[in-house]
Kinemage of the C-alpha trace (Angstrom):
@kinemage 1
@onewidth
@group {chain A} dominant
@subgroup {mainchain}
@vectorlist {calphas} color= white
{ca unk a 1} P -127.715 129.127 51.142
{ca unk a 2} L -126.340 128.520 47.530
{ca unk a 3} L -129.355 126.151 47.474
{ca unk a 4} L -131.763 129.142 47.730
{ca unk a 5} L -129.491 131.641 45.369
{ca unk a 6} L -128.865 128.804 42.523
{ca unk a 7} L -132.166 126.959 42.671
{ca unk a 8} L -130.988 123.737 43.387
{ca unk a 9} L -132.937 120.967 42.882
{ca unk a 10} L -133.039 117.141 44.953
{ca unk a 11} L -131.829 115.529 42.220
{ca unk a 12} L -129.058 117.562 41.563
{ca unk a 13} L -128.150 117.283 45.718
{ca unk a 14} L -128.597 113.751 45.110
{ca unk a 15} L -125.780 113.740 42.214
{ca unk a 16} L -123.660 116.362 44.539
{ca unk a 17} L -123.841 113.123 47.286
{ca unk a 18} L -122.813 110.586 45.109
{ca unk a 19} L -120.022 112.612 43.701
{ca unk a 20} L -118.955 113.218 47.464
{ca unk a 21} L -119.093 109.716 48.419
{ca unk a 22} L -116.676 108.671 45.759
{ca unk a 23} L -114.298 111.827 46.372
{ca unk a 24} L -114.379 110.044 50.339
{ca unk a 25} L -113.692 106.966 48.814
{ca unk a 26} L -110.675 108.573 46.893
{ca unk a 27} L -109.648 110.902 49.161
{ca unk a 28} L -109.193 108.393 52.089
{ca unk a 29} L -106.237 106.500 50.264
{ca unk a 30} L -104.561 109.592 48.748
{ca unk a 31} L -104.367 111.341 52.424
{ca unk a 32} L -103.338 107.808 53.600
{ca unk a 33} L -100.660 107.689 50.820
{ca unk a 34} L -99.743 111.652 51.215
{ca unk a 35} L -99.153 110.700 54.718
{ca unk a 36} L -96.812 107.775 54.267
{ca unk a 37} L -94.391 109.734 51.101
{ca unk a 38} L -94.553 113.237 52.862
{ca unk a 39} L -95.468 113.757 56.341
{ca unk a 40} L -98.633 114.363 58.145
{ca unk a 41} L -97.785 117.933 58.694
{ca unk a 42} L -97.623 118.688 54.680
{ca unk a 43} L -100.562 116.548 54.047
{ca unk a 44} L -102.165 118.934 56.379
{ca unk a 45} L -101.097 122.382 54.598
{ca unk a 46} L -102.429 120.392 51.411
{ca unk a 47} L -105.891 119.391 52.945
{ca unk a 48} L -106.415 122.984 53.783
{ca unk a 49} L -105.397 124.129 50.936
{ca unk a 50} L -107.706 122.183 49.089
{ca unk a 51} L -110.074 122.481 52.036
{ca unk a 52} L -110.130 126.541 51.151
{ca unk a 53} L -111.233 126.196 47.641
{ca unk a 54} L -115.162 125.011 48.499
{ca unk a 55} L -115.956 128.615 50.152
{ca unk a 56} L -114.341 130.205 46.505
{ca unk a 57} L -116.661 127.422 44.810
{ca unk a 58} L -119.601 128.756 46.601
{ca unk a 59} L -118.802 132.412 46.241
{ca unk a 60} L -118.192 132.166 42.234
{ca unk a 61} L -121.058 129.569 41.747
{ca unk a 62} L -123.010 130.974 38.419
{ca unk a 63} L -124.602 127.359 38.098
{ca unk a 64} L -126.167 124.633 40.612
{ca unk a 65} L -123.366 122.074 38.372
{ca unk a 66} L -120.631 124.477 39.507
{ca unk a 67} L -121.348 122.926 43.549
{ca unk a 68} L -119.816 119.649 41.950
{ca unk a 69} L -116.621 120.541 42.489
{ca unk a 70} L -117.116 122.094 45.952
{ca unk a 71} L -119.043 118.575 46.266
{ca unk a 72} L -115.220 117.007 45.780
{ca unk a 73} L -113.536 119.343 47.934
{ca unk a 74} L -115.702 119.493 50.825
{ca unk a 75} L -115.646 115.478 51.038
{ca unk a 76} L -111.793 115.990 50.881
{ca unk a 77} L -111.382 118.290 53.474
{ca unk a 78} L -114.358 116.471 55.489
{ca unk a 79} L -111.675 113.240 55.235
{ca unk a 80} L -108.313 114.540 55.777
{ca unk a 81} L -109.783 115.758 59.579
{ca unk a 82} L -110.882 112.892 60.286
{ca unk a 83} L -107.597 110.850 58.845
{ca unk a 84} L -104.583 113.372 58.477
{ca unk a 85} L -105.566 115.657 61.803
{ca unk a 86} L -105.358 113.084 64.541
{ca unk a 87} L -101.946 111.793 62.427
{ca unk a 88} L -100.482 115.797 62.666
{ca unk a 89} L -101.715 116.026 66.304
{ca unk a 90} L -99.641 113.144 67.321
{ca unk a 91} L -96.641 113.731 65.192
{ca unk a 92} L -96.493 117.566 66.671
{ca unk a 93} L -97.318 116.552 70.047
{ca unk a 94} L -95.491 113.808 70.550
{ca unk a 95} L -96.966 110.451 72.994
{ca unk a 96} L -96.980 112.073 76.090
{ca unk a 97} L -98.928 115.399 75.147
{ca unk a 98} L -101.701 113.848 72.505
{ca unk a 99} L -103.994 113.772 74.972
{ca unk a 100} L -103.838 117.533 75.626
{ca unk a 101} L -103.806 118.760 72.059
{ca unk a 102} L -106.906 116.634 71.335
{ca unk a 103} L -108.720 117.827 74.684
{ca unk a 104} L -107.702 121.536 73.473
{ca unk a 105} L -108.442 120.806 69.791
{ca unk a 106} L -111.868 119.228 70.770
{ca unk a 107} L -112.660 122.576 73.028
{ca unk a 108} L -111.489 125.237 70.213
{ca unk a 109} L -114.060 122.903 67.869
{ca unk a 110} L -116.916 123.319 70.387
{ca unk a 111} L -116.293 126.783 70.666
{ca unk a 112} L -116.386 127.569 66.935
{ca unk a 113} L -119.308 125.366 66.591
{ca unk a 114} L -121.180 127.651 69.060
{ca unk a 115} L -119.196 131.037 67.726
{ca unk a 116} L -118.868 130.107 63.736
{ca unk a 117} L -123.287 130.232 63.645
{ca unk a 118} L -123.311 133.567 65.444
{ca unk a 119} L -120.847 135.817 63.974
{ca unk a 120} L -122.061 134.255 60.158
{ca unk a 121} L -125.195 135.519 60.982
{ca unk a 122} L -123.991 138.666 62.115
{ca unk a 123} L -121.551 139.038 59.039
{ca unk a 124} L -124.666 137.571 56.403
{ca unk a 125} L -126.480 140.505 58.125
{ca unk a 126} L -123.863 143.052 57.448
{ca unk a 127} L -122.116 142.357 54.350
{ca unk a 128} L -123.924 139.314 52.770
{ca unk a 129} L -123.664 136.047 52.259
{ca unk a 130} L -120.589 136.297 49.782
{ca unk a 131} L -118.662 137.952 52.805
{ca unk a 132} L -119.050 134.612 54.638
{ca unk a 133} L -117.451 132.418 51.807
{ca unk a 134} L -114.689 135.258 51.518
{ca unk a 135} L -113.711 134.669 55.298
{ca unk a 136} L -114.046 131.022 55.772
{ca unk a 137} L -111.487 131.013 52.917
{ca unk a 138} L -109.109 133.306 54.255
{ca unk a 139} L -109.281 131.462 57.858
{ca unk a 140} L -108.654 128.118 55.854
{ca unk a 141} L -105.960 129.509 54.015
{ca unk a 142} L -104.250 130.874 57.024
{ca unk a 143} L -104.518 127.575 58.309
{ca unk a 144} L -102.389 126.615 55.683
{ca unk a 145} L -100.065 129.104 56.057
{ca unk a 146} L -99.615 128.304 59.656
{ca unk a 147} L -99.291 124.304 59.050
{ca unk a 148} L -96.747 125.981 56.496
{ca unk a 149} L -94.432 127.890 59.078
{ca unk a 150} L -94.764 124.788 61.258
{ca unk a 151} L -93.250 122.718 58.231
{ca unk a 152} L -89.892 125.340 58.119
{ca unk a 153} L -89.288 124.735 61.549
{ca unk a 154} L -89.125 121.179 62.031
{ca unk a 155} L -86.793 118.770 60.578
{ca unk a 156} L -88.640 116.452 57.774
{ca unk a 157} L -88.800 113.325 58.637
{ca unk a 158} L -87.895 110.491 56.287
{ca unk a 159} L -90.442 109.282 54.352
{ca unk a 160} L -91.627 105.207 53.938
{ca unk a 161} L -90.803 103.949 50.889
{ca unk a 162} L -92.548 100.995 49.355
């Protein structure tokens, strides 16, 4: 929808791609490495915390060149679930309960997928579109916040070293 509102043009989606395939690129060692010197669990609390900022990218945007960054950050978060999740899932639930975490993850996913459309519509309907932006960053960042709690709880593990 920031398409429609900023007037953005194919060549500037095409630039937006390219910048997002090299923050993929990027992003794919540093979770890797943020993984290996931390923990999964605080490299997820950092992926949603950088994962929150693309809704406040959107919402501020004054300029199609402003969606750069959101570009970055969406690739980023769009990386760390597919690397850093999976790693968190089986560090919190252990070998012998993966299997149910990822069937429960997988169902919670299908039913925002089928949810998320529906109440943004509703919202966009209601309050506009900059209400949507507004609460997809709050739910990320209370994502964080819970990875955060989860953190305080459980005893770090140590960290490889090279």
């Amino acid at each position: 929808m920031a398409v429609d509102v900023l007037q953005v043009s194919a060549s500037q989606v095409g630039v937006f791609a390219s910048v997002a395939a090299v923050a993929t690129l990027a992003g794919s060692a540093y979770w890797g490495w943020l993984v290996d010197r931390k923990s999964s669990l605080e490299a997820l609390r950092v992926m949603y915390l950088i994962g929150a900022t693309t809704p406040l990218i959107y919402y501020i945007a004054w300029s199609p060149w402003v969606l750069v960054a959101s570009a970055v950050t969406d690739s980023l978060l769009a990386v760390g679930l597919e690397l850093v999740w999976m790693m968190a899932v089986i560090d919190v639930a252990g070998p012998q309960r993966t299997a149910q975490y990822v069937a429960i993850g997988a169902t919670l996913a299908g039913v925002r997928g089928i949810a998320g459309p529906l109440v943004g519509g509703l919202v966009i309907h209601a309050f506009g579109i900059h209400a949507v932006y507004l609460i997809a960053a709050i739910l990320t960042f209370s994502g964080a916040w819970l990875v955060g709690r989860e953190l305080r709880v459980r005893v770090p593990a140590p960290a490889l070293t090279p």
